[in-house]
C-alpha positions as YAML, in Angstrom:
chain: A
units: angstrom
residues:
- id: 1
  name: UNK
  ca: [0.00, 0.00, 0.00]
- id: 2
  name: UNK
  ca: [2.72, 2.07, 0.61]
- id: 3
  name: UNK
  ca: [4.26, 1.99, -2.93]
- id: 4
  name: UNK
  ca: [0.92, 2.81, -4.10]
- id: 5
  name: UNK
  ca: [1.49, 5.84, -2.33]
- id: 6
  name: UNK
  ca: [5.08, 6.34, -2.83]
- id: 7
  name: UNK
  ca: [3.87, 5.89, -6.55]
- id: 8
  name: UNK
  ca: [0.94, 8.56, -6.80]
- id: 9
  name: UNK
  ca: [3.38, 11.22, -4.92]
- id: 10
  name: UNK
  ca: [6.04, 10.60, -7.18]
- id: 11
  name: UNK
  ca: [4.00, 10.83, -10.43]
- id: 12
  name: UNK
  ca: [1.17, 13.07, -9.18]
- id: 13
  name: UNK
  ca: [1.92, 15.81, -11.62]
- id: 14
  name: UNK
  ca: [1.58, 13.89, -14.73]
- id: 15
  name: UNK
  ca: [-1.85, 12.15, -12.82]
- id: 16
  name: UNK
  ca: [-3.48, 15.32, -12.45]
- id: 17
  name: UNK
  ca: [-2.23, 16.23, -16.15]
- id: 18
  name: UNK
  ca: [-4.36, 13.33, -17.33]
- id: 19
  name: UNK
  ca: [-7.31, 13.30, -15.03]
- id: 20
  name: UNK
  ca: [-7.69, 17.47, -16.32]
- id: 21
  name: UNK
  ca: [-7.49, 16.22, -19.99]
- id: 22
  name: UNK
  ca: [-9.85, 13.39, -19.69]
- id: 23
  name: UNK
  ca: [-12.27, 15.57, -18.16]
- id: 24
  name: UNK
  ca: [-11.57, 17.97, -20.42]
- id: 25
  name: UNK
  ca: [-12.10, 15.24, -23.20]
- id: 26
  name: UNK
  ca: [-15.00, 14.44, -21.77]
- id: 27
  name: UNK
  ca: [-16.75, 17.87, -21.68]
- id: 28
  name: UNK
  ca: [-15.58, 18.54, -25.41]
- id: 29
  name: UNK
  ca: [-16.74, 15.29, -26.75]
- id: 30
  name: UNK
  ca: [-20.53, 15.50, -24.46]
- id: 31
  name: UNK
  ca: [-21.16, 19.43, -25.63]
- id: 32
  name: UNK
  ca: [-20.01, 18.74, -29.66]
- id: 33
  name: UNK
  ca: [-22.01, 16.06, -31.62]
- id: 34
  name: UNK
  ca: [-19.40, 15.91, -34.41]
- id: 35
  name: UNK
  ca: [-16.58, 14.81, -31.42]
- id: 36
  name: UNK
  ca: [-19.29, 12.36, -29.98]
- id: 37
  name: UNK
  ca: [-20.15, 11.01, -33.30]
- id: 38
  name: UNK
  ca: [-16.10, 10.25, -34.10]
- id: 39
  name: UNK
  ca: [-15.57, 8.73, -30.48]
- id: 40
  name: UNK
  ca: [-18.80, 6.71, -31.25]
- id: 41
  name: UNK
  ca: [-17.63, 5.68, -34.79]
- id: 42
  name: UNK
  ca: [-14.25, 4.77, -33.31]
- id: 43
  name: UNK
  ca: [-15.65, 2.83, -30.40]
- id: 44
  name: UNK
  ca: [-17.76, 0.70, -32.68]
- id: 45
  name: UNK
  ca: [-14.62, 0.07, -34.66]
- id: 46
  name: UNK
  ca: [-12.88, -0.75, -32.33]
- id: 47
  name: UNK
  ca: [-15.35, -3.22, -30.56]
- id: 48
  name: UNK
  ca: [-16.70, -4.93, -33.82]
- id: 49
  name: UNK
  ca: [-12.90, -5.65, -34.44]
- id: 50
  name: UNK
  ca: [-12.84, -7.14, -31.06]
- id: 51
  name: UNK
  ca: [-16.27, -9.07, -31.55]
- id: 52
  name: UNK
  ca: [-15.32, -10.57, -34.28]
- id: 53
  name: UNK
  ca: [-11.73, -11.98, -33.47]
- id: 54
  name: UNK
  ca: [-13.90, -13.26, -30.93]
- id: 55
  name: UNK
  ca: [-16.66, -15.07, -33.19]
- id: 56
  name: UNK
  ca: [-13.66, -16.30, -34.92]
- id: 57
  name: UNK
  ca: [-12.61, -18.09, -32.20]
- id: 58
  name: UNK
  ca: [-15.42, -19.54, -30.77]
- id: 59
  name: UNK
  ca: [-16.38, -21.03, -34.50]
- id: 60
  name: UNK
  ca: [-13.17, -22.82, -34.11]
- id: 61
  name: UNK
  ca: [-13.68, -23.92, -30.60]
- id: 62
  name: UNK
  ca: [-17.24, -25.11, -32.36]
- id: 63
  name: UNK
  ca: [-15.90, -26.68, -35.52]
- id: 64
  name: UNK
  ca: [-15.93, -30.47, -33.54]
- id: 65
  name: UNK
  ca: [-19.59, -29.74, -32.83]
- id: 66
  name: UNK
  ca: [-20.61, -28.46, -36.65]
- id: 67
  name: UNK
  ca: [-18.67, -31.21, -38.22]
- id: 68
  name: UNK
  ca: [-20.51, -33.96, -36.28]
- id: 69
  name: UNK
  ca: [-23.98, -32.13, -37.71]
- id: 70
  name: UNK
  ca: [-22.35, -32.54, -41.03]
- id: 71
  name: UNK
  ca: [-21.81, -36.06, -40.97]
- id: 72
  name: UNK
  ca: [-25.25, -36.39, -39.20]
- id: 73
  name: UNK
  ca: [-26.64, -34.29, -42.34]
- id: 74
  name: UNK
  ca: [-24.22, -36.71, -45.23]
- id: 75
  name: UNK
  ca: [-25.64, -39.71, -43.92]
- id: 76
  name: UNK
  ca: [-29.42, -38.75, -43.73]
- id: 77
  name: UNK
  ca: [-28.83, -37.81, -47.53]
- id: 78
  name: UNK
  ca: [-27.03, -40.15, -48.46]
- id: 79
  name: UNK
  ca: [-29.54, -42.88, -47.22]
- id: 80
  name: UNK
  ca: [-32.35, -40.75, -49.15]
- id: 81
  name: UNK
  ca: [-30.27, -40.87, -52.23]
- id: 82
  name: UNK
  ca: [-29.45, -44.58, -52.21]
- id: 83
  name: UNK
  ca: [-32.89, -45.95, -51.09]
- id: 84
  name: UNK
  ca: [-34.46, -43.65, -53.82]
- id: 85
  name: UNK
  ca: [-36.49, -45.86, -56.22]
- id: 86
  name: UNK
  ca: [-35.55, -45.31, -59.85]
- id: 87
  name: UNK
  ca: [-38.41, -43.93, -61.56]
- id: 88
  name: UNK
  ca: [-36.37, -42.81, -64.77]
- id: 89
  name: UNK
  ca: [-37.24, -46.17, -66.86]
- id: 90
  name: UNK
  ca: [-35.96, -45.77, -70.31]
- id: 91
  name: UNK
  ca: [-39.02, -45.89, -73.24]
- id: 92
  name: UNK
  ca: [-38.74, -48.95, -74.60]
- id: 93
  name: UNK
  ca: [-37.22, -49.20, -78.56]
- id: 94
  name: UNK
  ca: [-39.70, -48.28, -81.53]
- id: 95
  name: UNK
  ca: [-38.70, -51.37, -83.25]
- id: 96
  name: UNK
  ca: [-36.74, -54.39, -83.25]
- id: 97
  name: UNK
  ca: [-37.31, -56.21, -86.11]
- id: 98
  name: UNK
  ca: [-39.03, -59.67, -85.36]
- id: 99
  name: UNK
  ca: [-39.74, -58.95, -81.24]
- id: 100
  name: UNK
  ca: [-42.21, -57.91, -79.77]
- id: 101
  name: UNK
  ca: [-42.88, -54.93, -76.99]
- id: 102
  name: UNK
  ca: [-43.72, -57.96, -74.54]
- id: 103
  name: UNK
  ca: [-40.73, -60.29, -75.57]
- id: 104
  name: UNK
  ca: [-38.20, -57.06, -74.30]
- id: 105
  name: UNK
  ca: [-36.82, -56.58, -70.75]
- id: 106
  name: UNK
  ca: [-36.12, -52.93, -69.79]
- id: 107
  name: UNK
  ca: [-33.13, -52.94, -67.36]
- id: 108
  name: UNK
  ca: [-30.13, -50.77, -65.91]
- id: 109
  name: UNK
  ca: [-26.57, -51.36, -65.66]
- id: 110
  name: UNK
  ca: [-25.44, -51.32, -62.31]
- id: 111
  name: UNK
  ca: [-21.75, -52.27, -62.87]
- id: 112
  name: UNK
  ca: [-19.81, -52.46, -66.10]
- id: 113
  name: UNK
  ca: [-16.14, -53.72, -66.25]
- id: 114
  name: UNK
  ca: [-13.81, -52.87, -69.46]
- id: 115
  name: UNK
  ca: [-10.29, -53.02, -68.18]
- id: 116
  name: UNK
  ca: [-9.87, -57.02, -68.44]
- id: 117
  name: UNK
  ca: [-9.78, -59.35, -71.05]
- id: 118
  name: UNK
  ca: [-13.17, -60.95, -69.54]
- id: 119
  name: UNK
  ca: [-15.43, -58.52, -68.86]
- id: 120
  name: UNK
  ca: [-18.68, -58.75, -67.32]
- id: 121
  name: UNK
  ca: [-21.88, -56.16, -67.06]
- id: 122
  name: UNK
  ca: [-24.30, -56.51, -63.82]
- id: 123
  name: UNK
  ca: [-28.05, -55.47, -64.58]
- id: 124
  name: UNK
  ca: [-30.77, -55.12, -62.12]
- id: 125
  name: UNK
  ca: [-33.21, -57.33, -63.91]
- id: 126
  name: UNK
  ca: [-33.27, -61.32, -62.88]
- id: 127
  name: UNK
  ca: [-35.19, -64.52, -63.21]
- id: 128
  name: UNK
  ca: [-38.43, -62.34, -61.82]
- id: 129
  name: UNK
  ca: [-38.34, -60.72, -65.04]
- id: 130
  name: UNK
  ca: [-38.22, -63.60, -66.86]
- id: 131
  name: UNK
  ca: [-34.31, -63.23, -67.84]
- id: 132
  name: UNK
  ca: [-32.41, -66.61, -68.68]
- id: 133
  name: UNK
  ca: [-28.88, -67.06, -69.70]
- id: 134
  name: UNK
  ca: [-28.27, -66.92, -73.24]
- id: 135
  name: UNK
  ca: [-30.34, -63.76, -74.05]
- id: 136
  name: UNK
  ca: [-29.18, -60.50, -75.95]
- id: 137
  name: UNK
  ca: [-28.53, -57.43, -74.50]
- id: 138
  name: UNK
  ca: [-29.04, -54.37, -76.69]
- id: 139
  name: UNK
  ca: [-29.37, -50.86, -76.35]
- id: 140
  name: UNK
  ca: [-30.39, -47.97, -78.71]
- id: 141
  name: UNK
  ca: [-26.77, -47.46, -80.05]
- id: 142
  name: UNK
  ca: [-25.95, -51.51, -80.39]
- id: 143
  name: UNK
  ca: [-25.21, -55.05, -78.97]
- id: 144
  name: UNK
  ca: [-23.96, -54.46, -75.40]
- id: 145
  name: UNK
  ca: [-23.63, -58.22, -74.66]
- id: 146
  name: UNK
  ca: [-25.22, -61.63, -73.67]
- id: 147
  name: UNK
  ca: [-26.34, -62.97, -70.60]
- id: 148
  name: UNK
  ca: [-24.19, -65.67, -68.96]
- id: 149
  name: UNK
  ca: [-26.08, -65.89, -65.54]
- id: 150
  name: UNK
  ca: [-28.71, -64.83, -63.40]
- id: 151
  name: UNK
  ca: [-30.72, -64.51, -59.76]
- id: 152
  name: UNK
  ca: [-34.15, -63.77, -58.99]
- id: 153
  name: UNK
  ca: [-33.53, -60.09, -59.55]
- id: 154
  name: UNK
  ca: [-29.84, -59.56, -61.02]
- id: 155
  name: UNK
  ca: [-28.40, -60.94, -63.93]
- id: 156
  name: UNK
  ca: [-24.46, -61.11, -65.37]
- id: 157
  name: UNK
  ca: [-23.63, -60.49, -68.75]
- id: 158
  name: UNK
  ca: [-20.67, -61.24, -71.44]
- id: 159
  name: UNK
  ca: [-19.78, -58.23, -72.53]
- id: 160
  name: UNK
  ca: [-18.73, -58.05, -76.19]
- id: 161
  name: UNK
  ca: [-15.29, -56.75, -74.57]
- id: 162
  name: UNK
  ca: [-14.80, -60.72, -73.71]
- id: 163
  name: UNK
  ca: [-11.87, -62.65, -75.11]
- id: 164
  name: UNK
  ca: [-14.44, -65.51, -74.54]
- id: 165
  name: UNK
  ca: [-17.55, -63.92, -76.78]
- id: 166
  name: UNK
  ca: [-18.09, -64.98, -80.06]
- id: 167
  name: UNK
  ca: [-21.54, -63.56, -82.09]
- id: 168
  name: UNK
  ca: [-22.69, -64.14, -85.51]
- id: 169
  name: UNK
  ca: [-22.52, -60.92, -87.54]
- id: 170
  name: UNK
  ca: [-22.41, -59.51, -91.23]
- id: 171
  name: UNK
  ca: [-21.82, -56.91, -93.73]
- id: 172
  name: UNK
  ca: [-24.97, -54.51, -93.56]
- id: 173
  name: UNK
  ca: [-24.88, -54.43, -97.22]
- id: 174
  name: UNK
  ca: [-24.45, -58.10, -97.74]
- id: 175
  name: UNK
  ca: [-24.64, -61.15, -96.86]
- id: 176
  name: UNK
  ca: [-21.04, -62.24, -96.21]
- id: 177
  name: UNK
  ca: [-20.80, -63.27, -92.20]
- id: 178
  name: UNK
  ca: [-18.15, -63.83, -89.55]
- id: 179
  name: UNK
  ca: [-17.57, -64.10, -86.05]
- id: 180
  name: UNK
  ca: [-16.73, -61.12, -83.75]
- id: 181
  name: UNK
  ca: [-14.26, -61.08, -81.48]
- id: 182
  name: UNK
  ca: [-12.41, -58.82, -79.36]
- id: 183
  name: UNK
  ca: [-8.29, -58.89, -78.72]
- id: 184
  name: UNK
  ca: [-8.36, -57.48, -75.39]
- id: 185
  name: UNK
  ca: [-6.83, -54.34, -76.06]
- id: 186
  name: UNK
  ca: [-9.08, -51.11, -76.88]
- id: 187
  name: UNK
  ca: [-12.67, -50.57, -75.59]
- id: 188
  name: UNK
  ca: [-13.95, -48.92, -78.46]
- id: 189
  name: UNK
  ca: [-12.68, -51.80, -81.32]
- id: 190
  name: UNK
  ca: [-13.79, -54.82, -81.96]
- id: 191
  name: UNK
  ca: [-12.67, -57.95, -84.76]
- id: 192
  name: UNK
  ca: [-14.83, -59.30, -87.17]
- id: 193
  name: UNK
  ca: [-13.20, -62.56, -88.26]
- id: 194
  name: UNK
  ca: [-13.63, -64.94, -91.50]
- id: 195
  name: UNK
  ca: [-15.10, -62.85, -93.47]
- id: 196
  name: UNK
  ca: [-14.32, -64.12, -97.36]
- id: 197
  name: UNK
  ca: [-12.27, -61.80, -99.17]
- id: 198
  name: UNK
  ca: [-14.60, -61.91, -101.89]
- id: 199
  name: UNK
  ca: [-16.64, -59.65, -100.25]
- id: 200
  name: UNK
  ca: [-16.60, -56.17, -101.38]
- id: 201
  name: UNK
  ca: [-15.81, -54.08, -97.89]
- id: 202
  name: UNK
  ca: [-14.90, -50.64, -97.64]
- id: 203
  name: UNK
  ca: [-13.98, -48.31, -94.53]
- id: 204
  name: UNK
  ca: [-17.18, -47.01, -93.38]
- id: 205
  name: UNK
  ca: [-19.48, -49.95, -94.13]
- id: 206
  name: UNK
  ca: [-21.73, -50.74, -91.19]
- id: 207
  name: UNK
  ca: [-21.55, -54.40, -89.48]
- id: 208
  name: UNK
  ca: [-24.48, -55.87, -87.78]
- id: 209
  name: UNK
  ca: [-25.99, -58.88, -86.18]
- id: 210
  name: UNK
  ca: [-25.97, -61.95, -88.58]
- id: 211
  name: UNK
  ca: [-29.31, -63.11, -87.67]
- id: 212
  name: UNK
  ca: [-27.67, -67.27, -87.36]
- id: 213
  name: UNK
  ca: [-28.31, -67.40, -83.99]
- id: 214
  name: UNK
  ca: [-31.16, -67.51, -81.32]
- id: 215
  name: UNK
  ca: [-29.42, -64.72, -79.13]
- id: 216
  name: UNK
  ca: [-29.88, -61.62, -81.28]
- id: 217
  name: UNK
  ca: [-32.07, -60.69, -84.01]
- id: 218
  name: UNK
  ca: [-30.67, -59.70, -87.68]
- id: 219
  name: UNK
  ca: [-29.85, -56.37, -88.40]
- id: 220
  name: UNK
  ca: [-29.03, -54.80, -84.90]
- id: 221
  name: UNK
  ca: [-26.37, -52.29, -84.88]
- id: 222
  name: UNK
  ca: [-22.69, -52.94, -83.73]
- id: 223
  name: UNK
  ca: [-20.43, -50.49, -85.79]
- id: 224
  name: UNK
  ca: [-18.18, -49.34, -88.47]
- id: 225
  name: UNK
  ca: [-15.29, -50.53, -90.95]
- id: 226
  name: UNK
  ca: [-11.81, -49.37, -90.16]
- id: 227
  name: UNK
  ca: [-9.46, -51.29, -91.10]
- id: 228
  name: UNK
  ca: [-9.71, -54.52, -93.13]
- id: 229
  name: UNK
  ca: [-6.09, -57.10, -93.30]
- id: 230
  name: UNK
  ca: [-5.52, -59.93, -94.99]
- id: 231
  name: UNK
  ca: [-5.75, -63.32, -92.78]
- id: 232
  name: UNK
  ca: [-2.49, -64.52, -94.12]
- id: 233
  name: UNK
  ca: [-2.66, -68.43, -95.54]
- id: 234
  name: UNK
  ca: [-6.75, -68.30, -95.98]
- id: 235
  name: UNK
  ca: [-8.73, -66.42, -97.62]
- id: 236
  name: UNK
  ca: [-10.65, -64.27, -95.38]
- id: 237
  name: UNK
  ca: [-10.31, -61.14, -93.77]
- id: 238
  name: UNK
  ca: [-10.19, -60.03, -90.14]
- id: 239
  name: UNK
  ca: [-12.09, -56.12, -90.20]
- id: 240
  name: UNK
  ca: [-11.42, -53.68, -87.56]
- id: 241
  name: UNK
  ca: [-14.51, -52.58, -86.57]
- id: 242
  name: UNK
  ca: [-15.24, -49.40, -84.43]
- id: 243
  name: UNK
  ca: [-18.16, -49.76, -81.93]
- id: 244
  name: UNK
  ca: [-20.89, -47.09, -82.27]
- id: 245
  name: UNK
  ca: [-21.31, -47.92, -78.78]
- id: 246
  name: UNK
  ca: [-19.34, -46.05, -75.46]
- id: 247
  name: UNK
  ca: [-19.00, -49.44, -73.49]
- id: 248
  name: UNK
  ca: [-17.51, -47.46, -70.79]
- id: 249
  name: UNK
  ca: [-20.22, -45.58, -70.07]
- id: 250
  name: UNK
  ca: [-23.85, -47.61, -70.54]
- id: 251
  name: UNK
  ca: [-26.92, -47.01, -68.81]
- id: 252
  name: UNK
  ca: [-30.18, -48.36, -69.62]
- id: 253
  name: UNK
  ca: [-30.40, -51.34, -71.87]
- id: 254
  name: UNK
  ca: [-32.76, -53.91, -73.16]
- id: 255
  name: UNK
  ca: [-32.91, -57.92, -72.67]
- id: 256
  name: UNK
  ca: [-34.27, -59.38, -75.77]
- id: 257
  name: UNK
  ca: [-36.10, -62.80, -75.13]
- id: 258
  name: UNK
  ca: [-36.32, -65.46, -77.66]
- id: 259
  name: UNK
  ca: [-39.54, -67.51, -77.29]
- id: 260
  name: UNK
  ca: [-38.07, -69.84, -80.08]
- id: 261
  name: UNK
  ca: [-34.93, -70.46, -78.40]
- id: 262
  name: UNK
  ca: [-36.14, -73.90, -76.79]
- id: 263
  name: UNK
  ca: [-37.86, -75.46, -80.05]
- id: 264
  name: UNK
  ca: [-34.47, -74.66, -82.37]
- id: 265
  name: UNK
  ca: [-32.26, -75.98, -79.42]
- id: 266
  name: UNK
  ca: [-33.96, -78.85, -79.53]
- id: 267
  name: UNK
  ca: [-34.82, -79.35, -83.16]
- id: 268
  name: UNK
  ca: [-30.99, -78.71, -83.77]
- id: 269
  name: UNK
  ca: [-30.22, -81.60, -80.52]
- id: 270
  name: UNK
  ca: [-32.46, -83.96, -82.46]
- id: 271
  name: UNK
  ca: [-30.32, -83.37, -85.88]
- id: 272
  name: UNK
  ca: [-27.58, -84.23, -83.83]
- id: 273
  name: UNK
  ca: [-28.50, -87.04, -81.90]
- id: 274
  name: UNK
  ca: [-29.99, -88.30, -85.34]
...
């Protein structure tokens, strides 16, 4: 208490000095609205500086708190999203020659490999649907594929990106047939194999479905001429042919079932067994 004292006596002429300009302050800033005004502007400045290094903080201190509402949030979305029927059915083709609206499944792909040398497509249609093995899969661009398996509501397919698929196809503009292939290196290529060179082919012409099997009717799309070789020691040609479809990026697609497929099995296992 004493150097409180000691202190004040010491320094008591520069304390007055201070307390008379403060009061003087004071008065001047009270009796002149432009003073008050600045002192008011000033104060506010000064305070909303303060109050908001302050907000700053606590939404730090609170960042724990909003990030678990985030998650909270993600998940109730996310569960919305996911459980979210899919009412965007894709119109069903305007014709296929030789099927039938009723004799075409409508499905979706819900995963689609291309980087292997078997690849495989997943649909969300199955035995409920009436989908066996063995059936085409088309969509509006082209052949996508065949299907190899299925359950009661999912279903595998061979995608024509499959070292191990063969299908019957031809020439658009005549009837000279082969057997396409794929070589397991670009997604956007297939090989049409044995064709005879006495075919007249030309980069351009369109190849499409052969029509000599049960799996896919004649005439569907799969794509272009690009390059035609020479099968050296026969005497047929292997065409590159470019896909019209992406097969890296399918969505909707349609099973084509083949009423008939039983009764030519058959006929053809009696011809055999014969």
């Amino acid at each position: 208490m004493q150097q409180i004292f000691n202190f004040i006596i010491r320094n008591s002429n520069r304390l007055l000095f201070l307390l008379l300009l403060g009061i003087s302050l004071a008065l001047t800033i009270q009796s002149h609205s432009f003073h008050r005004s600045k002192v008011i502007s000033s104060a506010n400045f000064l305070s909303g500086g303060v109050y908001e290094r302050i907000n700053h903080v606590n939404e730090y201190l609170n960042l724990r708190t909003e990030n678990n509402e985030l998650i909270l949030e993600n998940a109730r979305l996310k569960s919305l999203l996911f459980n979210k029927e899919d009412t965007a059915k894709a119109p069903l083709p305007d014709s296929i020659k030789g099927v039938k609206p009723a004799d075409i499944v409508v499905s979706k792909v819900i995963h689609n490999s291309y980087n292997r040398h078997e690849n495989y497509i997943t649909l969300n249609s199955g035995s409920n649907e009436g989908v066996k093995p063995d059936m085409g899969v088309i969509n509006s661009l082209g052949i996508i594929g065949v299907i190899d398996n299925t359950s009661p509501r999912y279903s595998t397919v061979i995608s024509i990106l499959n070292m191990k698929s063969q299908i019957n196809a031809k020439l658009k503009k005549s009837n000279h047939f082969g057997s396409l292939t794929w070589d397991g290196k670009s997604t956007g290529f297939v090989q049409l194999e044995d064709v005879p060179r006495l075919a007249s082919v030309k980069k351009g012409d369109t190849i499409v479905t052969g029509g000599q099997s049960v799996i896919f009717p004649e005439g569907i799309n799969i794509g272009t001429v690009d390059i035609v070789f020479k099968k050296e020691g026969t005497s047929y040609y292997v065409i590159k042919v470019k896909l019209f479809n992406d097969m890296t990026n399918l969505g909707h697609v349609y099973i084509i079932k083949s009423k008939d497929r039983e009764e030519l099995i058959n006929l053809e296992k009696k011809e055999k067994d014969e």
